[in-house]
C-alpha positions in Angstrom: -16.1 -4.5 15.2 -13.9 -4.2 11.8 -10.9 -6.7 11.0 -7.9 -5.7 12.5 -5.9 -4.1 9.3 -3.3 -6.1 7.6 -0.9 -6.0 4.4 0.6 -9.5 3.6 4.0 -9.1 2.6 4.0 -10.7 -0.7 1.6 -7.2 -1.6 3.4 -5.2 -0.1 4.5 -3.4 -3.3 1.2 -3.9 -4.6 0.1 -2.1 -1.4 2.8 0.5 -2.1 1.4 1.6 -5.6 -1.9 1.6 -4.6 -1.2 3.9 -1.4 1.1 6.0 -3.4 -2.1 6.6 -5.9 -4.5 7.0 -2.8 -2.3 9.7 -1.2 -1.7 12.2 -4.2 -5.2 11.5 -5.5 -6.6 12.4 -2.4 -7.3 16.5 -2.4 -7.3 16.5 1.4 -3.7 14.2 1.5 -1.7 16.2 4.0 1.4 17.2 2.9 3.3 15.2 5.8 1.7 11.8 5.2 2.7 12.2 1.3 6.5 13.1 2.6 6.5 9.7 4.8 5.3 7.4 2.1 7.3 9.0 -0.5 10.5 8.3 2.4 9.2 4.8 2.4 8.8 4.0 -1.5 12.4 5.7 -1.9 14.4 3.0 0.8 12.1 0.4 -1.0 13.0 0.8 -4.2 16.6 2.5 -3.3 17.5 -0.1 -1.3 15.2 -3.6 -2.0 17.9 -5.8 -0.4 17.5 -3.7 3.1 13.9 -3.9 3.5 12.5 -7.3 2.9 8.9 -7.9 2.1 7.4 -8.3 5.8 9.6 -5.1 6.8 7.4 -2.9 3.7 4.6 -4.4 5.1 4.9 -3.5 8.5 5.8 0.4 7.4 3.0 0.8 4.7 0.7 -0.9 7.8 2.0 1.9 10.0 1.5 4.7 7.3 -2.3 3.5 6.7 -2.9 3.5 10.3 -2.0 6.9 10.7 -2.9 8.7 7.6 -5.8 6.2 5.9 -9.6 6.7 7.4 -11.2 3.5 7.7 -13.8 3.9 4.8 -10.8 4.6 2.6 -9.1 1.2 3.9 -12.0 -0.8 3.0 -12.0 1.0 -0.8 -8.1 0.6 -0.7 -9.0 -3.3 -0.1 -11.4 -3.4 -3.1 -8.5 -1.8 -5.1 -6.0 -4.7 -4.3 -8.7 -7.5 -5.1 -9.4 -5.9 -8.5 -5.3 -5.4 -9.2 -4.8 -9.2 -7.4 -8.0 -10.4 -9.6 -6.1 -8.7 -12.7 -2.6 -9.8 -12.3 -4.0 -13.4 -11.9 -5.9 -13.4 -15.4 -2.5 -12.3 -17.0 -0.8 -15.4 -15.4 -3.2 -17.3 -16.4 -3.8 -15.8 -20.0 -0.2 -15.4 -20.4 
């Protein structure tokens, strides 16, 4: 049985780039899903004081379950260790 999916909320924007990439990358995207994440990255970056960290979390969360197959998930999860693994060596590089 796979993990249950999860987005902490500290990625959540991380999560948002990388779902916004997936869905108009992705030739067979319906038109729908890319309408609801582009509603969600809108009030996130419209509005960052309204929708705290854990609250992006819990839509993007929603908006994978729906729309995201799970052997996308699992190459959407490589794609935020490689940005996590990158975004650490530039701290640490600085």
């Amino acid at each position: 049985m796979p993990r249950p999916r999860a987005i902490q909320a500290a990625e959540a924007p991380l999560w948002l780039a990388v779902l916004l990439d997936y869905s108009f990358s992705d030739r067979s995207a319906q038109k729908a899903a890319q309408l609801d994440l582009l509603g969600i990255a809108h009030d996130a970056t419209a509005y960052p004081d309204d929708i705290p960290g854990w609250r992006l979390a819990e839509l993007l969360l929603r908006w994978a379950e729906q729309y995201v197959p799970a052997e996308d998930w699992q190459r959407l999860q490589s794609r935020i260790r490689k940005r996590r693994r990158q975004t650490l060596e530039v701290i640490k590089n600085g």
